[in-house]
N, C-alpha and C positions, 0 to 999 in steps of 0.2 A: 552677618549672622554667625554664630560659636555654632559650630557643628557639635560642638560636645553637649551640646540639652540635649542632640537626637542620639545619644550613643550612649548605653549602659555604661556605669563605670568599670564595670570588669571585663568590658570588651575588650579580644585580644591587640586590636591596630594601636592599644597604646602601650604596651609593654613591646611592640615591632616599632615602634616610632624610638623608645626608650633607648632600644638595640642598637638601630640602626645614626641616632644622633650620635653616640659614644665612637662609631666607628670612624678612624681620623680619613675622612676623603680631599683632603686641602689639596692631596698632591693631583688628582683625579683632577680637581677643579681646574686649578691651575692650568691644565691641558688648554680649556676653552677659555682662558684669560686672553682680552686683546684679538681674541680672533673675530674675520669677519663672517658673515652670514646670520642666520636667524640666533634670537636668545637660547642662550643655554641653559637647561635644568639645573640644578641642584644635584650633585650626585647622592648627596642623602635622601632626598627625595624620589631618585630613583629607585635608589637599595632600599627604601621602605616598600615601598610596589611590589617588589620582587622576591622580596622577604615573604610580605606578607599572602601574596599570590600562592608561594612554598608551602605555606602553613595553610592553605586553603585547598591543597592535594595538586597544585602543579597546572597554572592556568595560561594560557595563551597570554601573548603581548598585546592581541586584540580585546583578549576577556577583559584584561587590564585596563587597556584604553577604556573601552565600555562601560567597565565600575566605576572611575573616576569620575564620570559624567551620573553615575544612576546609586550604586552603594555609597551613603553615606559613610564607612569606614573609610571607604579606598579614598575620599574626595575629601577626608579629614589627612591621611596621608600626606595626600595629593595639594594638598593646601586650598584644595578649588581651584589648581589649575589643571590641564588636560593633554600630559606630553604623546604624543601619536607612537601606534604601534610599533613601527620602525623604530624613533628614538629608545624603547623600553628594549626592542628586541640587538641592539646595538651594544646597548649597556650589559643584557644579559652576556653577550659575544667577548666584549674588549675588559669586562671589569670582573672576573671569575675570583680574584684576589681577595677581591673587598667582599663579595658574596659569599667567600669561606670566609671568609675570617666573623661577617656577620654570623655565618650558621653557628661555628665555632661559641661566642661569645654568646647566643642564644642556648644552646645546649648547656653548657657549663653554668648558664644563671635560672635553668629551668632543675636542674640538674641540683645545685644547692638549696632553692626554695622548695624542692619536690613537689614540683608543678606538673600534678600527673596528666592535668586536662590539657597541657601543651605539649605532653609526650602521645598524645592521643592525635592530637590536631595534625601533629609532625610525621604519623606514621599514616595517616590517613591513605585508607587507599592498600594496605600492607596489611598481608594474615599474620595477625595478633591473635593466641587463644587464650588471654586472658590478661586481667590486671597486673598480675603476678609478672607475663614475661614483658608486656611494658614494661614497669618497674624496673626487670632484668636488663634490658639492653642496654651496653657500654655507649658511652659519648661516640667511640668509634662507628658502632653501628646505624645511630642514629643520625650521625653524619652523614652517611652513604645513603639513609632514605631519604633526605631531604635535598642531597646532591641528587640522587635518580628522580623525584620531583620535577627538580631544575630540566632536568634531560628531557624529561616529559615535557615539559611545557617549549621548549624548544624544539623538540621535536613537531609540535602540536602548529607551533611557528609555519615550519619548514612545511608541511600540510596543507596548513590556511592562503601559505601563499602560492603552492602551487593548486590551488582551487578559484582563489581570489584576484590573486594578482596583485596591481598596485590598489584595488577596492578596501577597504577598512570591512567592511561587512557588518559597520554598527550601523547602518544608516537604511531610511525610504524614503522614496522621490516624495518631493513635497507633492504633489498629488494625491499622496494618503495621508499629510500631514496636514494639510489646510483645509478647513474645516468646508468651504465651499466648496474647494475641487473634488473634494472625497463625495462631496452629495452628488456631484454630477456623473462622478465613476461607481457610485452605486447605484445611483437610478439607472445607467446604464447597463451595470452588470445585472441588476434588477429585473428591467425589461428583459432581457438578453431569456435571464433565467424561466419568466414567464413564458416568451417565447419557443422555447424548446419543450415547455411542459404541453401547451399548446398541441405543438407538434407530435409530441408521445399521444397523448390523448387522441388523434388524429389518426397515426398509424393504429393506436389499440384500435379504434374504431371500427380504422377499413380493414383491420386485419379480422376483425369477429365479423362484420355483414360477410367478408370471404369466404371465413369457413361457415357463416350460417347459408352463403349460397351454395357451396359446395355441398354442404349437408344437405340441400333440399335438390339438388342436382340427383346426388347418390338413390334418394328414395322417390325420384319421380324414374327413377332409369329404372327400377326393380321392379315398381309396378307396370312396368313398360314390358317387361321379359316376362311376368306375371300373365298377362293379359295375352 
């Protein structure tokens, strides 16, 4: 299937796809030429992720993993394949080179077409008071938002995995995913749920004959001191 019938043509993942093919990663590649263990990505394919992650206000390596399976931009990136949050948070760690140098060559061609909706995208997340001081900010400055992005989203990393651990946290047990097991964990939670209304209903109950005996306790005792 062309992921590009579901994707506006002025969507931004293809001027970050643009970027990021221009950027020379041969030597990057080369690293995992010949080596053993699992397939290696593509490092263009990486720096498209992470670029485009940047321009989306600074996402997690897990956000990432996640869209590649669910946004169609990221899985047109992504070519439809699905590199795991590690891999992405690796590349963000060992390849800081190729990632300036993408910012860099994103700025400077956003910069000459005065592409103000990508100076917008870029600052996201940062107090802007108006179109005017967009416009204003030097390639300098806009570098440094889109480097503090990055820092975010590594930071964001470094979070997730002391919450998570080695878990991905895009995932739920096939129990809520299979369409049988799930009827059998709602009609259970179902019952469950009945059964406790039950129960309230139960307590209201004996809790009002209480105070209605209490109340008829109180006025059989005063007619008593009455009398």
């Amino acid at each position: 299937m062309d992921l590009r019938k579901l994707i506006p043509k002025d969507h931004p993942c293809y001027f970050i796809k643009n970027v990021a093919d221009y950027i020379d990663c041969s030597e990057a590649n080369r690293e995992f030429a010949d080596t053993p263990g699992e397939f290696a990505y593509p490092r263009e394919l990486l720096l498209r992720l992470v670029l485009m992650s940047v321009f989306d206000g600074g996402l997690s390596s897990r956000e990432i993993e996640r869209r590649t399976q669910t946004d169609v931009g990221y899985m047109y990136l992504a070519g439809m394949q699905h590199p795991s949050y590690r891999t992405i948070l690796r590349f963000k760690r060992n390849y800081s080179n190729l990632i300036d140098e993408a910012f860099k060559m994103t700025i400077k061609i956003a910069t000459e077409e005065d592409l103000v909706k990508i100076h917008h995208v870029s600052v996201d997340g940062t107090k802007i008071k108006s179109k005017t001081s967009i416009n204003k900010l030097t390639n300098k400055q806009q570098l440094k938002i889109m480097k503090q992005h990055l820092e975010k989203s590594i930071k964001l990393d470094e979070e997730e995995d002391e919450e998570l651990g080695e878990e991905s946290g895009n995932s739920v047990p096939e129990t809520l995913t299979d369409e049988e097991k799930f009827k059998e964990i709602f009609e259970k939670v179902n019952k469950s749920s009945k059964d406790d209304r039950n129960k309230n209903k139960l307590r209201a109950s004996s809790k009002k004959t209480l105070k209605t005996s209490r109340r008829k306790s109180r006025k059989n005792s005063q007619k008593g001191r009455k009398t």
